[in-house]
C-alpha positions in Angstrom: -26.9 6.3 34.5 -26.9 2.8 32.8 -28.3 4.3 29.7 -25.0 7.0 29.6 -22.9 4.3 30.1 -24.1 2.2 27.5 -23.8 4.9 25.0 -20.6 5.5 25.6 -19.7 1.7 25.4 -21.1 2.0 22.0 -19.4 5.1 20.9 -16.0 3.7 22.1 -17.0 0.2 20.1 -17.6 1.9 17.3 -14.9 4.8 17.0 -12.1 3.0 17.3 -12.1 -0.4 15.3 -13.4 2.4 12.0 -10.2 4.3 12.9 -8.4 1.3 13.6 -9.4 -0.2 9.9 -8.8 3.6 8.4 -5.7 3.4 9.4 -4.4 0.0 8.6 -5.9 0.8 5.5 -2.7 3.2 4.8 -0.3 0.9 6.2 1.8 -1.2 3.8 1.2 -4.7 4.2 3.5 -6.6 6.5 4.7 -9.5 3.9 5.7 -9.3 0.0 6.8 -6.6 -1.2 5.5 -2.6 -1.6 5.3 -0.9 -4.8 5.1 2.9 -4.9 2.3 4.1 -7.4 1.2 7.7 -8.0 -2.3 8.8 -10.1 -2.2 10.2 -13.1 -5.5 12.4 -12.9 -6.6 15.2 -16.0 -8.6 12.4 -17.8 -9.2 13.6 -21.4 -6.3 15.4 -22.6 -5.1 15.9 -26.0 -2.2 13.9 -27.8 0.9 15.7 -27.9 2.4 17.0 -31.4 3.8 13.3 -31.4 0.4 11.5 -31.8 0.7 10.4 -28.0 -0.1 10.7 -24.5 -3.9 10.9 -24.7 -5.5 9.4 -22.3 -9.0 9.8 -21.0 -9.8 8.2 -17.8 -8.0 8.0 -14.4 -4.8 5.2 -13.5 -2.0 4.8 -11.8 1.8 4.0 -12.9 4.4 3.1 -11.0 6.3 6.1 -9.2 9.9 4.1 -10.0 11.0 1.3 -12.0 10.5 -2.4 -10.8 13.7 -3.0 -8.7 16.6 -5.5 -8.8 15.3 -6.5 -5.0 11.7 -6.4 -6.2 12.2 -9.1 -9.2 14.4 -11.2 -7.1 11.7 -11.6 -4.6 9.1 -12.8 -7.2 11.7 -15.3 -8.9 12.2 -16.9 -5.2 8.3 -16.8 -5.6 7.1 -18.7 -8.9 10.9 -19.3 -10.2 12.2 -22.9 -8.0 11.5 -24.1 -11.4 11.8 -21.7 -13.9 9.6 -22.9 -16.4 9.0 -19.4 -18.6 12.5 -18.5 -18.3 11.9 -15.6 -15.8 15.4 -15.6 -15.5 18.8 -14.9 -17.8 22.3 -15.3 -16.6 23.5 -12.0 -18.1 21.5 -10.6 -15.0 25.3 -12.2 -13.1 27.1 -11.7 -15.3 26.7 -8.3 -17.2 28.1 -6.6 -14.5 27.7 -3.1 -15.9 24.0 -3.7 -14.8 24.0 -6.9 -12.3 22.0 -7.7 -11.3 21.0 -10.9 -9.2 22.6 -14.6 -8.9 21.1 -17.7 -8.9 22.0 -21.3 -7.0 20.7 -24.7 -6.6 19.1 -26.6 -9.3 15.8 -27.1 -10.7 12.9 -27.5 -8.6 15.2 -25.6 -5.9 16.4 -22.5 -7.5 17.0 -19.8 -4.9 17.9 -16.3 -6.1 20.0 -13.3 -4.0 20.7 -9.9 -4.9 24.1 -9.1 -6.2 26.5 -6.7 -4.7 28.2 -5.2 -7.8 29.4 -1.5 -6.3 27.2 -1.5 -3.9 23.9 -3.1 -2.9 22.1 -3.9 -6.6 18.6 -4.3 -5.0 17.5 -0.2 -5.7 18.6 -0.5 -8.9 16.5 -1.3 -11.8 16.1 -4.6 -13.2 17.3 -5.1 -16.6 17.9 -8.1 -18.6 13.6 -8.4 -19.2 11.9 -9.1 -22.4 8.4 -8.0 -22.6 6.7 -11.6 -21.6 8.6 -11.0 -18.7 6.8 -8.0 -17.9 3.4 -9.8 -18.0 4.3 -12.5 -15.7 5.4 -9.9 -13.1 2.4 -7.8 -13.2 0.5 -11.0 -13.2 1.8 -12.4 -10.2 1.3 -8.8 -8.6 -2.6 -8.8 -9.9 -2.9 -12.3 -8.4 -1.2 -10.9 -4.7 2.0 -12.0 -4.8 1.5 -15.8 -4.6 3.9 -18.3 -4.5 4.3 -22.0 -6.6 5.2 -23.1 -9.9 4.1 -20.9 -12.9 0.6 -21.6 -13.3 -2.5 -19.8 -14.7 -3.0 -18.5 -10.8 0.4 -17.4 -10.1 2.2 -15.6 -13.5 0.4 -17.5 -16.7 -3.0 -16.0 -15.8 -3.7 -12.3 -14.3 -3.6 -9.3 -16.2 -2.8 -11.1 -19.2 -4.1 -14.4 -20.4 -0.3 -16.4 -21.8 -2.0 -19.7 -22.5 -3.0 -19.6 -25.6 -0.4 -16.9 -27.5 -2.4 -13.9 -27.4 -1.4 -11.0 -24.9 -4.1 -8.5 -24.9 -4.5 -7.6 -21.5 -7.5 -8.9 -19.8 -10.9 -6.8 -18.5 -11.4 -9.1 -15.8 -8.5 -11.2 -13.8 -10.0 -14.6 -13.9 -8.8 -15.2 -10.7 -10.0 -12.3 -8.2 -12.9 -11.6 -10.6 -12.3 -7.7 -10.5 -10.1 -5.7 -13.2 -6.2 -6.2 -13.0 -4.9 -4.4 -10.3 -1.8 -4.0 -12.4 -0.5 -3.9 -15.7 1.8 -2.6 -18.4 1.1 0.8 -19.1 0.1 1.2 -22.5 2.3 3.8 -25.1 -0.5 6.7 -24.5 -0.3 5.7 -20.5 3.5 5.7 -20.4 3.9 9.0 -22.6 1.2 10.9 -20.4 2.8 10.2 -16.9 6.1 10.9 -18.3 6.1 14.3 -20.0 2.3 15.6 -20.0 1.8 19.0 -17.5 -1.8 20.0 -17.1 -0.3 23.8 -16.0 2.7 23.5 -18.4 2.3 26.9 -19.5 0.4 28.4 -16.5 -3.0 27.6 -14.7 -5.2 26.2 -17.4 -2.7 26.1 -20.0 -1.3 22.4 -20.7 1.2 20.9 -22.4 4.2 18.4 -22.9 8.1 18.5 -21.9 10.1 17.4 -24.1 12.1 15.6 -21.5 10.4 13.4 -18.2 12.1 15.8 -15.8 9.3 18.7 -16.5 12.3 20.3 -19.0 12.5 21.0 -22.5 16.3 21.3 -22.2 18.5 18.8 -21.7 19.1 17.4 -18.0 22.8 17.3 -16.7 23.2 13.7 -14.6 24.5 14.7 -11.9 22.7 12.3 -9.0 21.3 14.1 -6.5 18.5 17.0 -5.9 19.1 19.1 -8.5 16.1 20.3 -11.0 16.7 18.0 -14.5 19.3 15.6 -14.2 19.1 12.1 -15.0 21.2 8.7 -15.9 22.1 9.0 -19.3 25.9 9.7 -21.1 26.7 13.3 -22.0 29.4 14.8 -23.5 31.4 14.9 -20.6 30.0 10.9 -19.4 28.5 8.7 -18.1 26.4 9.3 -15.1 27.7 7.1 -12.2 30.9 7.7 -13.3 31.3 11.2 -15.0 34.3 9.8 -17.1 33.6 9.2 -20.9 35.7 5.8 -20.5 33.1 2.8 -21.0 34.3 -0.1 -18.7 33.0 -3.8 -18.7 33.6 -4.2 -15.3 31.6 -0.9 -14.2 28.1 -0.6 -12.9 26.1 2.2 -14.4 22.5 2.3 -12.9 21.8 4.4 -10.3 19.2 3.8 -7.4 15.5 4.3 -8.5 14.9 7.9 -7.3 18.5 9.2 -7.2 17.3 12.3 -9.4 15.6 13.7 -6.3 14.7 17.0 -7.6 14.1 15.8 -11.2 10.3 13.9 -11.3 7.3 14.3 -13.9 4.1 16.4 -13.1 2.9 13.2 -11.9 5.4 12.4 -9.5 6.9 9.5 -11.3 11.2 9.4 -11.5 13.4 7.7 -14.5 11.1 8.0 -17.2 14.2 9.8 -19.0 17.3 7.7 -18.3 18.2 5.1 -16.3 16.9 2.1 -18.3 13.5 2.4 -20.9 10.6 0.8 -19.8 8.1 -2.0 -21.6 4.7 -0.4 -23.1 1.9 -2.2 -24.4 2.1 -0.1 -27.6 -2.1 -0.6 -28.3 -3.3 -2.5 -25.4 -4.9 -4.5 -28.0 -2.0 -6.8 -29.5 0.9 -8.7 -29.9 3.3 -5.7 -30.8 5.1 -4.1 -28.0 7.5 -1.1 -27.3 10.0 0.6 -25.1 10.2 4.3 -24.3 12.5 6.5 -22.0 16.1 6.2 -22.8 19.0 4.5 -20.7 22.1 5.2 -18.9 23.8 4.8 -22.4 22.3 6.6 -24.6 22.7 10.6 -25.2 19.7 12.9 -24.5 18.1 12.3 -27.9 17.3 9.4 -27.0 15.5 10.7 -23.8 13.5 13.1 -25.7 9.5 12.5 -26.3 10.0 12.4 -29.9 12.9 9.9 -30.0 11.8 7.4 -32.4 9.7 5.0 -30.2 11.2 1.1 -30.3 8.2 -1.4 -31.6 8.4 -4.6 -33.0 7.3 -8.3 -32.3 8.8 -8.6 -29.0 6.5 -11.2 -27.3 9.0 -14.0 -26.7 12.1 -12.6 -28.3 15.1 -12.1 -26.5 14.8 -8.4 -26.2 15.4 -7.7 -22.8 19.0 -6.0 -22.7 20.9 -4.0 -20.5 18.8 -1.0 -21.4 15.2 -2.2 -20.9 13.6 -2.3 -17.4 9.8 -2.3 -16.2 7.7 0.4 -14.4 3.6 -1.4 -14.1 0.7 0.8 -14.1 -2.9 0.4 -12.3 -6.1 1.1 -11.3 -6.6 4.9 -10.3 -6.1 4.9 -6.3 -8.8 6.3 -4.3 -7.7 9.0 -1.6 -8.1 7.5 1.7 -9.3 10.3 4.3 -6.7 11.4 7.0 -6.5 10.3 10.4 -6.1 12.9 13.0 -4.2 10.5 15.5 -3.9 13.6 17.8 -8.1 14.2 17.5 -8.6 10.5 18.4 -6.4 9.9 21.0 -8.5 13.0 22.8 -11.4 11.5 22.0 -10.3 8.1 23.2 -9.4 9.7 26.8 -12.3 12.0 27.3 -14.5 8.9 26.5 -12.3 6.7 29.0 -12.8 9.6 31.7 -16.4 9.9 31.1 -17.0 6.3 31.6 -14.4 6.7 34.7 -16.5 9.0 36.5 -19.8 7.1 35.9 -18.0 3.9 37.2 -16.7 6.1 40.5 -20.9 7.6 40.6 -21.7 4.1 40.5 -19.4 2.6 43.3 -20.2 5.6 45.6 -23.7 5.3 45.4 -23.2 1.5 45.9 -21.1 2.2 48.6 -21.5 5.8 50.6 -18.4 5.2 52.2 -16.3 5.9 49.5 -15.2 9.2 48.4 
């Protein structure tokens, strides 16, 4: 009987902290913040008729863009001092796409989302130039930490910015393991937007033209409807459908809005919205955007819209139209819990180990029961 029991001691031990860890494993961390990523899987497909979007081994990209909220909470991470300039004032004061405020002085900078029509913290953050993009996928390779901006916090990470050279880095010099994220390169970017593997059918591939699985143009009207997304049309802008431009008006949507209108992938705003810093080559110091914004008409939504490239690193080329979306390391499935199957389990291991206890006592004790 001892033996029995014992057994089922260890079974219980043993069951439930691995389903305990399985399932804390899928449970978003309790501090920082959480961003969405979805896989981008068919490793080895062919460029499209552009020259792009071949790519030929498993990652990750972001399913939205980086957020208004998201950014705020890094610059009230590393930004008390700004040092790198993480921050511009048109992100108050452009108020068609603002955006975030900032108080106190340096060394005690604090930063709040805006309310400009609404809360501003789903919306996209604009107002970024490239280096910009670094530092945050830095500081999200390095955990989210917080301090001054150092070569652990948003200098050093994915990409080395000490010495003026911003190939991304194999190994993240402080974890010791690959970046955990970065920006996506051009082929990366241009895969997850507009590649299908069944485009055409089971086993017949392809590209949209447009990031909403559509070679047509997409109305943008916000909601669930198939190919629609923030960009000005004939008849307007989205947010507002009037074709009056106003200084005083926000245009971005929340990341998402377009319900009904993702990629294959699973990834939302690639056309519209605001475009989104690449990392044209991987290799070098010449960057791009891609994806159109809530200004421009669809030809500038389309795959084969002339692609923006230059010398970037450390201009001021972060406008109103140019946000961030990071990519990563290819996410492993985790198995699924049956909660239901455990919490049987649980109890028929609890009564077993009841009924030994009760054999126990009455043996112990022949006047019970």
């Amino acid at each position: 009987m001892n033996i029995c029991r014992r057994l089922l001691w260890a079974v219980v031990w043993t069951v439930v902290p691995q389903a305990a860890a399985a399932w804390l494993a899928t449970t978003p961390a309790l501090a920082g913040i959480t961003y969405d990523m979805v896989n981008v899987g068919n490793p080895g497909n062919a460029n499209d008729t552009t020259g792009y979007g071949a790519v030929n081994y498993l990652y990750s990209i972001g399913k939205y863009d980086v957020t208004i909220g998201q950014y705020t909470a890094f610059l009230n991470a590393v930004a008390a001092t700004d040092t790198y300039a993480l921050y511009n004032a048109s992100m108050a004061t452009d108020l068609n796409v603002a955006g975030i405020s900032r108080s106190g002085s340096s060394g005690s900078f604090r930063y709040s989302v805006i309310t400009d029509g609404g809360s501003s913290a789903n919306r996209p953050i604009t107002y970024v130039h490239w280096l910009n993009a670094a530092r945050f996928a830095n500081w999200m390779s390095n955990g989210q930490p917080t301090g001054a901006q150092s070569s652990t916090t948003t200098e050093n990470g994915a990409y080395d910015l000490t010495h003026g050279s911003y190939a991304k880095n194999s190994t993240n010099p402080n974890t010791g393991a690959a970046p955990t994220f970065f920006v996506p390169t051009e082929n990366e970017w241009y895969k997850a937007a507009y590649y299908s593997p069944i485009k055409g059918g089971v086993g017949s591939p392809g590209y949209w033209s447009f990031a909403t699985q559509s070679n047509s143009a997409p109305g943008n009207q916000v909601g669930g409807t198939a190919n629609q997304a923030n960009y000005a049309t004939g008849s307007g802008y989205s947010v507002t459908q009037s074709p009056t431009f106003s200084a005083s008006q926000n245009y971005l949507t929340d990341v998402g809005a377009f319900s009904g209108s993702a990629s294959y992938y699973g990834t939302f705003d690639q056309s519209g919205n605001v475009a989104q810093w690449n990392d044209l080559s991987g290799a070098g110091n010449i960057k791009g955007f891609r994806g159109g914004s809530w200004n421009n008409n669809s030809s500038g939504l389309l795959s084969s819209s002339v692609r923006e490239a230059g010398i970037y690193v450390g201009s001021g080329d972060g406008t109103a139209r140019v946000g961030i979306r990071l990519a990563g390391q290819y996410i492993a499935p985790v198995p699924e819990i049956d909660t239901n199957g455990l919490t049987h389990v649980i109890a028929l291991l609890a009564g077993a180990l009841g009924f030994l206890e009760r054999r126990r006592l009455r043996r112990c004790h022949p006047s019970m029961g």
